[in-house]
C-alpha positions in Angstrom: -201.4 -67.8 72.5 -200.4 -65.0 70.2 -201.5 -62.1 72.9 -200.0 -64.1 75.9 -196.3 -63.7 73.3 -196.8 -60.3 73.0 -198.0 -59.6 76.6 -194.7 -61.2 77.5 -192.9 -59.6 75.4 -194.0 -56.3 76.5 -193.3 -57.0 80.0 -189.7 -58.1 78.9 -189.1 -55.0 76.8 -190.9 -52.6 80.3 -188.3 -54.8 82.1 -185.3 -53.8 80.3 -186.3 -50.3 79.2 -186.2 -49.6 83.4 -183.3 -51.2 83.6 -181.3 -50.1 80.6 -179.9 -47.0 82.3 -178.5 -48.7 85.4 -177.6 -51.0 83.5 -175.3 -48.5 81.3 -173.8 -46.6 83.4 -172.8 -49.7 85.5 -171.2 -51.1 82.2 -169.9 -47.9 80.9 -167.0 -47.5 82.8 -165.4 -51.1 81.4 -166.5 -50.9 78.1 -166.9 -48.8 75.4 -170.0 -46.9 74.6 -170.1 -49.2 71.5 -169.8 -52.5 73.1 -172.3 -51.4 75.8 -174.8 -51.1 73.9 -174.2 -54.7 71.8 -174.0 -56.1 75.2 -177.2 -55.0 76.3 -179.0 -55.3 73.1 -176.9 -58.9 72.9 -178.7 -60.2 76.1 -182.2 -58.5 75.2 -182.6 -60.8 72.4 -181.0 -63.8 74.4 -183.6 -63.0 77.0 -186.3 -62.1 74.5 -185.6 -65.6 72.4 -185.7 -67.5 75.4 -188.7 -66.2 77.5 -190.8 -66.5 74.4 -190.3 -70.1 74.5 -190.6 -71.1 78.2 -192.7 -70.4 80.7 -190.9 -68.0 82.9 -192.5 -65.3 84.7 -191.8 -61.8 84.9 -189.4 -62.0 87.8 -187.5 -64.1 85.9 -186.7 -61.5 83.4 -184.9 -59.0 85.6 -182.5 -62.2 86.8 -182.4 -63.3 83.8 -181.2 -60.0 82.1 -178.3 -59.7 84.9 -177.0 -63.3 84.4 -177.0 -63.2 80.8 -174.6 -59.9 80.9 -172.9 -61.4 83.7 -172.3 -64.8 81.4 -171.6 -62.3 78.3 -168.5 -60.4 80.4 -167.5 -63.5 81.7 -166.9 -65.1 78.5 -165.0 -61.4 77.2 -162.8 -61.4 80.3 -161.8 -65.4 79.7 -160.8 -64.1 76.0 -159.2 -61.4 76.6 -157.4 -63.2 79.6 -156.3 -65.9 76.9 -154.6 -63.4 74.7 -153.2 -61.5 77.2 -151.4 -64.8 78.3 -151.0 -65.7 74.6 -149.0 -62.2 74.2 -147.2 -62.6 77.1 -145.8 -66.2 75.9 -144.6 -64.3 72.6 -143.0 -61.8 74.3 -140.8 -64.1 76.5 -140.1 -66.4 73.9 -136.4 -65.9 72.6 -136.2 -65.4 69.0 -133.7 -66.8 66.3 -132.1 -64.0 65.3 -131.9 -64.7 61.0 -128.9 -65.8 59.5 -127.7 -64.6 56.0 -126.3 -68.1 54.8 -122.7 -66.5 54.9 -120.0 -68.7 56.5 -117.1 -67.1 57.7 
């Protein structure tokens, strides 16, 4: 039981290792270097965690490692849609301009 873990987790780390630089440079370009690399490393341990404890096969890694970073910007370009909204409400809402209590 013990070697089969670590034989899968072997293949899941050979998986993303050949992967990680297509992966990168596909990334790169909408992210920082910073947030590349805690998406991937994000998804390796989601994929890692959850391989470990089913019983999928080596194939499934590879899909597995593209829909979990999928998921992952998905859920960043929701959030950051929110708040762009969220600004854009505050922006067009008038404000009360402040009053100094003085009646005239």
């Amino acid at each position: 039981m013990v070697m089969r873990r670590l034989e899968k987790a072997a293949k899941i780390m050979k998986t993303f290792e050949d992967r990680y630089e297509s992966l990168y440079t596909s990334l790169r370009p909408a992210l920082s270097a910073n947030e590349t690399q805690q998406v991937l490393t994000t998804a390796l341990r989601h994929i890692t965690t959850n391989q470990l404890t089913t019983h999928g096969t080596a194939g499934m890694v590879e899909d597995q490692l593209i829909s979990t970073i999928r998921s992952m910007l998905s859920v960043r370009i929701r959030r950051l849609q929110m708040a762009a909204i969220n600004l854009t409400q505050e922006d067009s809402t008038p404000t009360q301009q402040g009053t100094t209590g003085d009646c005239a």
